[in-house]
Every structure is written in C-alpha cells, then in structure tokens.
C-alpha positions, 0 to 999 in steps of 0.5 A: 500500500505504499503511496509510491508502489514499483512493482521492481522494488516490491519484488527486490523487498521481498527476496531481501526479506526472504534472504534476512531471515534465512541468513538468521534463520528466522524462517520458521516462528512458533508462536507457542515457543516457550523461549519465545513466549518469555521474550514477548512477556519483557514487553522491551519491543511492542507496537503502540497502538497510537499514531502520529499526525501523518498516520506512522504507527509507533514502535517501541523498544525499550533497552533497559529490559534487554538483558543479552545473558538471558535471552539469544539474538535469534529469539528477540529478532523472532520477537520483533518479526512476530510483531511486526508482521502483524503491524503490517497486517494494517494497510494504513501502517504500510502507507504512512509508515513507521516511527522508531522509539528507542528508549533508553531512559534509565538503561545501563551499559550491560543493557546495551548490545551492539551486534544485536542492534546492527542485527535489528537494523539489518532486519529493519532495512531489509526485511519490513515494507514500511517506511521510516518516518523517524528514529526517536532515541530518548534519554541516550546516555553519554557512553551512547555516543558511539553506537548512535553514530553506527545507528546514523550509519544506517541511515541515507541523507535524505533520512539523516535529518529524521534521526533525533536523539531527544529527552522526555520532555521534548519527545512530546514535541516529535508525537502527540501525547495521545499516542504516548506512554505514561512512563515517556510523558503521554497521556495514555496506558500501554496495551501489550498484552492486548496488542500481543493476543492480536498479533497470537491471531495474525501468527494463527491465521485467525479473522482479526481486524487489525486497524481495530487496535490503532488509533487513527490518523488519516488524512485526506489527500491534500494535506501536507506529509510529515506535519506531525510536529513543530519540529521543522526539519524538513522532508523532501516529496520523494521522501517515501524512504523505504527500510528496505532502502537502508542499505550500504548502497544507499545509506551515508557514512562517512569513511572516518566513520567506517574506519572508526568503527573497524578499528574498534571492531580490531580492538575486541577481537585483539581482545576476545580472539580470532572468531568472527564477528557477525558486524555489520557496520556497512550492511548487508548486500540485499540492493534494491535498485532504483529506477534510473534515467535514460542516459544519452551518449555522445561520441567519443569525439564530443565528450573529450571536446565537452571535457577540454571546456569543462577542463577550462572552466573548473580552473580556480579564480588565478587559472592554477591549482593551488598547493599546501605551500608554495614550492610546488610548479602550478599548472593548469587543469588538463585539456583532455584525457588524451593529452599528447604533452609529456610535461601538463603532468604534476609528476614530472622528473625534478632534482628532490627525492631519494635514491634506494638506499637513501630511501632504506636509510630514510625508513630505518631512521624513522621507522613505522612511528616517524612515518606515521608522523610524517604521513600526519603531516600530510593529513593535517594539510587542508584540501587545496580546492572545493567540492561543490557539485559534490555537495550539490542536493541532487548529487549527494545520494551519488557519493558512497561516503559523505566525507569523501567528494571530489575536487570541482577542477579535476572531477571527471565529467559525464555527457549531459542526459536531457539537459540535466545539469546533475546528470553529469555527476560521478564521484570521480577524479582525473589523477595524473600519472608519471610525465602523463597526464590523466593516467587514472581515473581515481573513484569510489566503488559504484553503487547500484545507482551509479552503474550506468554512470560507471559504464558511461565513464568506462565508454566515454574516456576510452577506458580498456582496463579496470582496477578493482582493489577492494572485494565487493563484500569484506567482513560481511560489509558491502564495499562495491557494488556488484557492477560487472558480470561476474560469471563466464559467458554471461551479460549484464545491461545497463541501459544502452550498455551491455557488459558480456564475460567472456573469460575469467582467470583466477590468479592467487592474488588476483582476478583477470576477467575479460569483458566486452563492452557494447553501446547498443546506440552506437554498435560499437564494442570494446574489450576492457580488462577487470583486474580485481586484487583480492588478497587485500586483507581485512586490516592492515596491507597485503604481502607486498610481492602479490601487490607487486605482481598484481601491479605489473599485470595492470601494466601489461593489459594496459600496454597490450590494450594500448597497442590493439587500438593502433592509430585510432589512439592518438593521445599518450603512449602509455595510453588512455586513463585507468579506472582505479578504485576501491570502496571510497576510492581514496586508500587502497586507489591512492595506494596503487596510485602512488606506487605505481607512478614511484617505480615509473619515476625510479625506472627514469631517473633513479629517485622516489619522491613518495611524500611529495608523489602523495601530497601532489596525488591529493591535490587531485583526489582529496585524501588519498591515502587514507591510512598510515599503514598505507604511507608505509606501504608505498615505501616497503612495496618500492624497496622489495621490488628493488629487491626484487630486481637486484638493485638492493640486498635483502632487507630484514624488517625488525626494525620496524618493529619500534617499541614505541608503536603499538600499532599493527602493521 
C-alpha cells in the first residue's frame, strides 16, 4: 500500500526479506515457543497502538529490559518479526509508515548490545515494507555516543535529518501525547498484552481486524506529509524512504566513520580472539535498485571536446591549482584525457627525492612511528580546492561516503542526459600519472545507482582496463557494488550498455576477467580488462610481492590494450586513463596510485619522491591515502621490488618493529 508502489522494488523487498531471515534463520516462528513466549512477556519491543499526525504507527523498544545473558539474538529478532508482521497486517501502517522509539531512559551499559542492534537494523532495512518516518532515541546516555553514530550509519541523507536523539520532555514535541506512554510523558496506558493476543491471531491465521487496535490518523489527500510536529526539519516529496532502502548502497557514512568503527571492531577481537564477528557496520548486500534515467551518449569525439571546456572552466579564480605551500610548479587543469604533452603532468622528473638506499636509510631512521608522523603531516594539510557539485542536493545520494567528494577542477565529467545539469555527476577524479597526464581515473566503488554512470565513464574516456582493489563484500560489509558480470559467458545491461564475460582467470592474488563492452546506440564494442586484487586483507596491507605482481599485470593489459587500438589512439603512449578504485576510492586507489607512478619515476631517473608523489596525488583526489599503514606501504612495496630486481640486498624488517608503536602493521 505504499503511496509510491514499483512493482521492481516490491519484488527486490521481498527476496531481501526472504534472504534476512534465512541468513538468521528466522524462517520458521512458533508462536507457542516457550523461549519465545518469555521474550514477548519483557514487553522491551511492542507496537503502540497510537499514531502520529501523518498516520506512522509507533514502535517501541525499550533497552533497559534487554538483558543479552538471558535471552539469544535469534529469539528477540523472532520477537520483533512476530510483531511486526502483524503491524503490517494494517494497510494504513504500510502507507504512512513507521516511527522508531528507542528508549533508553534509565538503561545501563550491560543493557546495551551492539551486534544485536546492527542485527535489528539489518532486519529493519531489509526485511519490513514500511517506511521510516523517524528514529526517536530518548534519554541516550553519554557512553551512547558511539553506537548512535553506527545507528546514523544506517541511515541515507535524505533520512539523516529524521534521526533525533531527544529527552522526555521534548519527545512530546516529535508525537502527540495521545499516542504516548505514561512512563515517556503521554497521556495514555500501554496495551501489550492486548496488542500481543492480536498479533497470537495474525501468527494463527485467525479473522482479526487489525486497524481495530490503532488509533487513527488519516488524512485526506491534500494535506501536507510529515506535519506531525513543530519540529521543522524538513522532508523532501520523494521522501517515501523505504527500510528496505537502508542499505550500504544507499545509506551515508562517512569513511572516518567506517574506519572508526573497524578499528574498534580490531580492538575486541585483539581482545576476545580470532572468531568472527557477525558486524555489520556497512550492511548487508540485499540492493534494491532504483529506477534510473535514460542516459544519452555522445561520441567519443564530443565528450573529450565537452571535457577540454569543462577542463577550462573548473580552473580556480588565478587559472592554477593551488598547493599546501608554495614550492610546488602550478599548472593548469588538463585539456583532455588524451593529452599528447609529456610535461601538463604534476609528476614530472625534478632534482628532490631519494635514491634506494637513501630511501632504506630514510625508513630505518624513522621507522613505522616517524612515518606515521610524517604521513600526519600530510593529513593535517587542508584540501587545496572545493567540492561543490559534490555537495550539490541532487548529487549527494551519488557519493558512497559523505566525507569523501571530489575536487570541482579535476572531477571527471559525464555527457549531459536531457539537459540535466546533475546528470553529469560521478564521484570521480582525473589523477595524473608519471610525465602523463590523466593516467587514472581515481573513484569510489559504484553503487547500484551509479552503474550506468560507471559504464558511461568506462565508454566515454576510452577506458580498456579496470582496477578493482577492494572485494565487493569484506567482513560481511558491502564495499562495491556488484557492477560487472561476474560469471563466464554471461551479460549484464545497463541501459544502452551491455557488459558480456567472456573469460575469467583466477590468479592467487588476483582476478583477470575479460569483458566486452557494447553501446547498443552506437554498435560499437570494446574489450576492457577487470583486474580485481583480492588478497587485500581485512586490516592492515597485503604481502607486498602479490601487490607487486598484481601491479605489473595492470601494466601489461594496459600496454597490450594500448597497442590493439593502433592509430585510432592518438593521445599518450602509455595510453588512455585507468579506472582505479576501491570502496571510497581514496586508500587502497591512492595506494596503487602512488606506487605505481614511484617505480615509473625510479625506472627514469633513479629517485622516489613518495611524500611529495602523495601530497601532489591529493591535490587531485582529496585524501588519498587514507591510512598510515598505507604511507608505509608505498615505501616497503618500492624497496622489495628493488629487491626484487637486484638493485638492493635483502632487507630484514625488525626494525620496524619500534617499541614505541603499538600499532599493527
């Protein structure tokens, strides 16, 4: 009964809803169930059986009667499926919705359980087709700070401004005290026992008029959505935001967020071993793709023309990039992907940086704790440009992560699709490469929305070869969207592209697929290379010999491809732009990127330059490189391909294991 129903979506919900409770084994609730029975009895989840203004029906549940030693996840997640599915028996709750109260009055740490709520979330998000009208958290206490950001995590941007963390007093300003509990400032007395034998009668099959238990608030057709409160925050007309839209493809972390998270999910493993933890911090991958306008293409031909105007118009006021300081050469934006000059680059040949053994000598004297200060110092240096069409309304739901966006002058542009100025958006950067300008495409990994952009980007900068540093799914957390085939001999279509396998080589490190690439508007097709590392570990940096091997494959399919287009390739030698990325495409991406363009470097004049390669990096990708652990990386993975090739002895690594850092490498 949705007021937006799209039978696509109705049928991507219900396999979502099919795979949560397969996945918790929540397939099968009895409702004689004796540990079932004693869990509804707490009464720490209920439905209300009030509504507020816009006609959301209310639940509610309260955290100081969870007590996780006494009761299983799967027992309060049955819980909650029994009543909510009997909530939803009433059509008004599946058209105006869901409000969320999560009471936290007088609750303790011990009541507290953090994987049980990213459970909830993810049943939440996934599993029930009613719209989250608000998230009321009442009287959080201050050691809540932390797992309210996770809850925010689970929330897209359009939702985030209907996430309140409120005391008793004001909950009465977000509901009407009709609809309330005594016990949170209402008027009236809570009815779970009644509510339950409703929801005994749903389970059993019986005749039950549920919109009998709930107190109606409907209203006609021309009153204003969301006018429940003098609360103002507003709500957009596509706000019919589903549960089933919260999902890691849609929602709006920040990457300082996620990598928070992770680092404290580390530290409880460090403390309580090895097992594997059922977290969720970026959800699961139950995607329900929504529907997407019709792209029009231009040729190649036009789009670089479209890119050279758009790379003169995004200069800054003085027509240069700025830099952190000012000993860097300012150069202007290039002029197309294709670039023919060996010296637009902003990595060029220059008498600063290190020979091998300086650079040896240089990480033995620092060791791990003087490169993470030195990677500090780099980190704490402000972006050097703006981010506004990053920012623009329109395209924010197109960014994976709030906090990472693209610089204005180097972001990669789309052809315009019916004159929409938005159409034009992905979150993706030109990065120039050694003496090449435009050598990568630095970007995040799609989305299910951002497909389409993704092929377009692919088709219209003549990209042959993809580099993927992430698995779509790490630590059962959703990193990139399944955006390619991923079994032989099968296709995908993405509107008027069509992406066919036809051959896939597993490698240990890595995995070589080979894809054709066709435009059903032009008849044309292209073979492009994906390259996907998977031996990234969860925490920390791969080996760096299979990096290596990895990085020189890249190569190889790069010139192999560079060499097939023949004449028709008129710009640099080392051919048209990579397309890198990981997740946010900022760490792993700015790792291989930096590397990548140090040993071009080191085979043309003998140094590296790895601080000032990534400072330049993130001048056209803001914060590239996103970790220390990365930093050292880039100069471990240089010296052993040195090794590698005779140009330095074997070195012995325990002297980066300084005392006085505590971190894991």
């Amino acid at each position: 009964m949705a007021r937006k129903f799209d039978v696509r979506r109705a049928v991507e919900l219900f396999y979502s809803h099919e795979s949560v409770r397969n996945k918790e084994d929540l397939c099968y609730i009895d409702p004689s169930d004796k540990l079932l029975q004693r869990e509804i009895a707490t009464e720490k989840f209920t439905v209300l059986s009030g509504r507020d203004n816009s006609g959301a029906a209310i639940a509610l549940f309260t955290a100081r009667a969870h007590h996780p030693p006494q009761t299983t996840h799967q027992i309060v997640l049955k819980s909650l499926i029994y009543q909510l599915d009997a909530a939803l028996q009433s059509f008004e709750t599946q058209r105006h919705g869901l409000v969320f109260i999560y009471d936290m009055t007088d609750s303790k740490y011990a009541n507290f359980d953090y994987e049980l709520s990213i459970k909830i979330l993810n049943l939440l998000k996934g599993g029930f087709p009613a719209r989250l009208k608000k998230v009321l958290i009442v009287t959080a206490p201050l050691w809540f700070k932390a797992p309210f950001k996770i809850l925010r995590l689970f929330v897209r941007e359009k939702l985030r401004d209907r996430v309140f963390t409120v005391n008793l007093a004001q909950l009465a300003q977000y509901l009407p005290p009709d609809t309330l509990p005594r016990n949170l400032g209402g008027i009236v007395e809570a009815n779970h026992k009644g509510w339950i034998q409703l929801c005994h009668k749903v389970a059993t099959n019986q005749t039950t008029d549920m919109d009998s238990y709930f107190i109606s608030r409907k209203r006609s057709h021309s009153s204003v959505d969301d006018c429940d409160s003098v609360t103002t925050r507003s709500v957009s007309s596509d706000a019919d935001i589903h549960f089933s839209d919260m999902d890691s493809e849609t929602s709006k972390e920040t990457v300082n967020e996620k990598q928070n998270s992770e680092d404290r999910e580390k530290e409880r493993e460090d403390e309580e071993g090895d097992g594997e933890k059922e977290v969720a911090i970026e959800k699961d991958s139950h995607m329900i793709f929504e529907p997407e306008k019709k792209r029009r293409m231009s040729d190649t031909g036009r789009n670089l023309e479209s890119r050279k105007r758009t790379s003169e118009s995004s200069e800054n006021v003085n027509g240069e990039l700025s830099f952190p300081d000012g000993d860097l050469p300012r150069k202007k934006r290039p002029h197309s992907s294709g670039s023919n000059i060996l010296d637009d680059s902003i990595h060029m040949p220059d008498q600063s940086g290190m020979d091998l053994q300086t650079l040896v000598d240089h990480v033995k004297s620092l060791k791990r704790k003087g490169m993470y200060s030195e990677y500090a110092s780099i980190k704490m240096e402000a972006p050097c440009g703006t981010f506004h069409v990053s920012k623009a309304r329109q395209n924010l739901p197109k960014n994976r992560y709030t906090d990472v966006l693209c610089f204005d002058n180097s972001r990669v542009k789309l052809p315009l699709v019916d004159g929409d100025p938005s159409s034009d958006y992905i979150n993706a950067n030109y990065v120039d490469g050694y003496c090449q300008k435009n050598a990568y495409i630095s970007t995040q990994g799609p989305l299910p929305k951002t497909f389409v952009d993704f092929w377009s980007m692919v088709w219209n900068s003549q990209c042959h070869v993809i580099v993927m540093t992430t698995r779509t799914i790490e630590r059962q957390r959703m990193k990139c969207g399944q955006y390619w085939p991923n079994e032989e001999h099968t296709d995908e279509q993405f509107e008027e592209f069509i992406v066919y396998n036809n051959g896939i080589n597993c490698q240990k490190e890595f995995t070589d697929t080979k894809l054709l690439l066709h435009n059903t508007k032009t008849g044309e097709s292209r073979e492009v290379t994906h390259l996907q590392f998977t031996s990234w570990p969860d925490y920390g940096v791969p080996p760096a010999t299979g990096f290596l091997d990895y990085l020189f494959r890249v190569r190889q399919c790069q010139e192999d491809a560079t060499r097939k287009m023949g004449s028709s390739w008129e710009g640099h030698p080392l051919g048209p732009p990579m397309i890198v990325h990981c997740s946010a495409g900022i760490g792993r991406t700015g790792t291989f990127i930096t590397i990548d363009i140090s040993l071009r470097r080191l085979e043309d004049i003998g140094t590296v330059d790895i601080q000032e390669t990534v400072r330049r990096i993130r001048s056209q990708r803001a914060f590239s490189i996103q970790m220390p652990d990365q930093y050292v990386f880039c100069h471990l993975a240089i010296i052993e391909h040195a090794v590698r090739q005779g140009m330095l002895k074997e070195i012995e690594w325990a002297f980066l294991d300084d005392s006085d850092s505590d971190s894991d490498f």
